[in-house]
C-alpha positions in Angstrom: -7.4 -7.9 15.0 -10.2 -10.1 13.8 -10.5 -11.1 9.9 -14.0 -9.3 9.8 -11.9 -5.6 9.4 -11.7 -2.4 11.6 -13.2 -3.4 15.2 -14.7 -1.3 18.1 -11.6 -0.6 19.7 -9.9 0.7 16.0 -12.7 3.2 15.7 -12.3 4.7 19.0 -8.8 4.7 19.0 -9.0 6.5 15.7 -11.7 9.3 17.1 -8.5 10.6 19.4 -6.5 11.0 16.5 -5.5 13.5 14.2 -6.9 13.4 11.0 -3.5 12.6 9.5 -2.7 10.1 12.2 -6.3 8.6 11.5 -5.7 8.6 7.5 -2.1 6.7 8.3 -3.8 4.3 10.5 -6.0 3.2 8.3 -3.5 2.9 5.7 -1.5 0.8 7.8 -4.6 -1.3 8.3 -4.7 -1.7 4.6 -1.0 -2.6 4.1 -1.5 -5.1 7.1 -4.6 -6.7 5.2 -2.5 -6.8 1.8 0.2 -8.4 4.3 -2.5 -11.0 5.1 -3.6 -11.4 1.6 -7.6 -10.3 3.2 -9.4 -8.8 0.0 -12.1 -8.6 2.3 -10.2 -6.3 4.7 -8.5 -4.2 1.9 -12.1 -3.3 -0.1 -13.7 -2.0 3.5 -10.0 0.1 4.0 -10.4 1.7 0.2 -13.6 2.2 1.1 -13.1 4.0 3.8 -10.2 5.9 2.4 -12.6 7.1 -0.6 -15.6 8.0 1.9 -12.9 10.3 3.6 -12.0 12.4 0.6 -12.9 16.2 1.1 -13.5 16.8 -2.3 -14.8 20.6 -1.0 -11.1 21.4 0.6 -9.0 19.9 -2.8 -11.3 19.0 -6.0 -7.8 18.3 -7.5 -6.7 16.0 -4.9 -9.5 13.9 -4.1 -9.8 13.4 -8.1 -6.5 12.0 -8.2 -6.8 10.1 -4.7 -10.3 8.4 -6.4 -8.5 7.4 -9.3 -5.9 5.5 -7.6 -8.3 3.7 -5.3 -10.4 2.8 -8.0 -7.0 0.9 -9.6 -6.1 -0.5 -6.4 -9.6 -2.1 -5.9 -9.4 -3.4 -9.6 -5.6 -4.8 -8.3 -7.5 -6.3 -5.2 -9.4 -8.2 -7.6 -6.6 -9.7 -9.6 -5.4 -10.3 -6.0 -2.1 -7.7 -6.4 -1.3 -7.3 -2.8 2.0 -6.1 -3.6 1.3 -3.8 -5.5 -1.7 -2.3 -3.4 0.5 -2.5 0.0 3.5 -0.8 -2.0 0.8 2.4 -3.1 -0.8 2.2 0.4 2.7 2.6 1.9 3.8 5.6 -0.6 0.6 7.2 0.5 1.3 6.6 3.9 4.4 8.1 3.7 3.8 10.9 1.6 1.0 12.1 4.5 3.0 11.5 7.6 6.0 13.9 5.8 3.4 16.5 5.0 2.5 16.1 8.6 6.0 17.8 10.2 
């Protein structure tokens, strides 16, 4: 995948997916960015993540979903990777088992 983020083929590939599948896809993107130390890469995944909140379906959840992406960008900053891939992959996880 190039340095520049989510390409082309990510985007289509996501459009097949379930919407769980497609939220732990792009959390895997984000852990792989924090892997590569790319703040670049993990602001445009946050991003993304926040844009996808349906605050209309869980006010509460999407509240506390913001607040934690808003920390993680400030931990992107101070260039935290660890901590930021270690809350990406708790989130991950946390979806896939309310998945089954």
């Amino acid at each position: 995948m190039p340095a520049a983020g989510i390409n082309r083929y990510h985007v289509i590939q996501m459009s097949a997916e379930s919407r769980i599948s497609r939220l732990a896809r792009l959390y895997q993107i984000g852990i792989e960015a924090c892997q590569q130390q790319d703040d670049y890469r993990v602001t445009k995944v946050l991003f993304l993540l926040h844009k996808k909140l349906d605050k209309q379906a869980n006010a509460a959840l999407a509240a506390s979903l913001t607040k934690i992406y808003k920390h993680l960008l400030h931990c992107n900053q101070q260039g935290n990777f660890e901590e930021i891939k270690a809350t990406l992959q708790s989130l991950q996880r946390s979806w896939l088992t309310s998945q089954r």
